[in-house]
Structures are given as structure tokens and as C-alpha cells.
C-alpha positions, 0 to 999 in steps of 0.5 A: 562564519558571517561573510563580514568574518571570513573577509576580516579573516581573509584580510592581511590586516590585524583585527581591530578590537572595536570591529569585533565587538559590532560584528558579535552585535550585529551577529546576535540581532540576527540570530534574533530576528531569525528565531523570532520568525514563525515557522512557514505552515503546512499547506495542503500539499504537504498533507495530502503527501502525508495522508497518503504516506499513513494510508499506504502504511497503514494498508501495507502494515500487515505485509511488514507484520507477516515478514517479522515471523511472529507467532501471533499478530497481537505481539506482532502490533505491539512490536511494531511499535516498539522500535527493533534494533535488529531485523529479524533473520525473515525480514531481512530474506523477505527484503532481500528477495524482493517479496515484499516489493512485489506484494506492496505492488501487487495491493496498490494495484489492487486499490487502483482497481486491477481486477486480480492479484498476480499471486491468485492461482487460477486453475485450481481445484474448487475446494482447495480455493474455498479452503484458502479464501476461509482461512484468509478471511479468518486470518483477517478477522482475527488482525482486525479484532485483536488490532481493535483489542490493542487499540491499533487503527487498520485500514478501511475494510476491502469490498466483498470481491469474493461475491462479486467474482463468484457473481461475475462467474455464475453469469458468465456460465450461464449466458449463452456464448452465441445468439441462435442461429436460424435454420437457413443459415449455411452452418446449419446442417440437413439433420438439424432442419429435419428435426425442427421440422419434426418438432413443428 
């Protein structure tokens, strides 16, 4: 209702029949020029807003996938693009708990450039961790080739941080702790003295 409208139909006076017909005029020139308007463009902000959206989505996919509790990650992609009227029992759990959250944090900080997850358990026994980074690493070739084989595009393959660690590690091992110290230093006892004497 137009404001000429509302104030015709506020008045205590009668409408007349002349005033009606040049307020549907009036009203029909409007609607006109309002339709023939070019919808405003997108600019860049909105687009960089949406790219980020769809990467996020796109590295954050394989969570949602994981928490549908499918068998196999091909009819897990295939699913996911079909539109699911009911969650599933696991989604809902995982949403409920907030596990989802946390590991949707845990990756963009990851992609920030944290140097470990939160869920990377330090202390334990080496070949149970080798054990679990294989079948990780097999897990994601296999959601990268049947995402290949369905024709659904991932996200940008991670850096080998494994390698990296594993080199991180190795140097800090091997590396002395503290420079030598010189035999006339108050730490150094009257044995170690003798010995290198002995050795000269």
C-alpha cells in the first residue's frame, strides 16, 4: 500500500472514483521503472566473501562426510549432493557434542599456520604413530581418487608436514644441547682435566 493509499484510506472522506484510477496509473509506472532497473553487480568483496565460503567448504567437507557414518566415501560424496531430509543419528551426535566445531577449528588454524593439531597425541609409541599416519595418508588417497572418479573437486593437496617434522626432529636430536665448554671453567671438574691431559 502506497502512501497516497494509506492516506486515502485514513481520510474520513469517500474515494473518489477519478483518484483511484491515477493512483493504479501512478502505481503501474512505478512498478515499471522499478523492474526495469539492472540489478547492482557483484564487486569484488562479495566474491572474495564467497570464495573463501567455497574453499572453507571445500576443505571442510570431509568432516561433514565422516560424521554421516557412510560405509564408503564414494556414496558419502554422491550423498552429499543429494539434498537428506533427515540427518542421520552420527551427524546429529557429532553436531550435538560439538566434535565437528572443534575439528573445523583445529584445520583453520592448521591453515593459519599452527605448527600441530590439538588431537595429535605426542607421547606415544613410534610404530603405532607410523601405523596411524599410513592409514591416514591412505585414507586420503583413496577420498582424493574416488572424488576424481565422481567428478568432485577437493581442496588443494596439504604440504608433506610429515617430512618436515620427521627433519625438525632429526636436527633437533642430533644437535648439541650446549656449546663445549673449556677445561678452566668453574663447572668442570679435577677428572675431566686430568683426562684431557692424558689424552694431549
Amino acid at each position: 500500500m502506497t502512501r497516497q493509499e494509506l492516506k486515502a484510506y485514513m481520510s474520513s472522506r469517500p474515494p473518489s472514483l477519478t483518484t483511484d484510477e491515477s493512483n493504479q496509473q501512478q502505481s503501474a509506472t512505478q512498478q515499471k521503472t522499478k523492474t526495469k532497473k539492472p540489478a547492482p553487480a557483484e564487486d569484488s568483496a562479495d566474491l572474495l566473501a564467497n570464495d573463501l565460503a567455497l574453499q572453507r567448504l571445500l576443505s571442510e567437507s570431509h568432516l561433514l562426510s565422516a560424521a554421516t557414518g557412510h560405509a564408503s566415501s564414494s556414496t558419502t560424496l554422491l550423498s552429499s549432493v543429494a539434498v537428506q531430509t533427515r540427518p542421520s543419528a552420527a551427524s546429529s551426535a557429532a553436531f550435538a557434542e560439538g566434535r565437528l566445531r572443534r575439528r573445523t577449528a583445529d584445520l583453520r588454524m592448521q591453515a593459519l599456520g599452527s605448527r600441530e593439531s590439538v588431537f595429535a597425541q605426542t607421547k606415544m609409541p613410534l610404530a603405532i604413530r607410523r601405523g596411524i599416519a599410513q592409514h591416514r595418508a591412505d585414507r586420503e588417497a583413496r577420498r582424493r581418487r574416488e572424488a576424481r572418479e565422481c567428478g568432485v573437486v577437493l581442496e588443494a593437496p596439504a604440504s608433506s608436514s610429515g617430512v618436515e617434522e620427521a627433519c625438525r626432529w632429526w636436527w633437533w636430536w642430533c644437535t648439541p644441547r650446549r656449546r663445549p665448554q673449556s677445561l678452566g671453567m668453574p663447572g668442570r671438574g679435577r677428572n675431566a682435566r686430568r683426562r684431557a691431559q692424558d689424552q694431549r
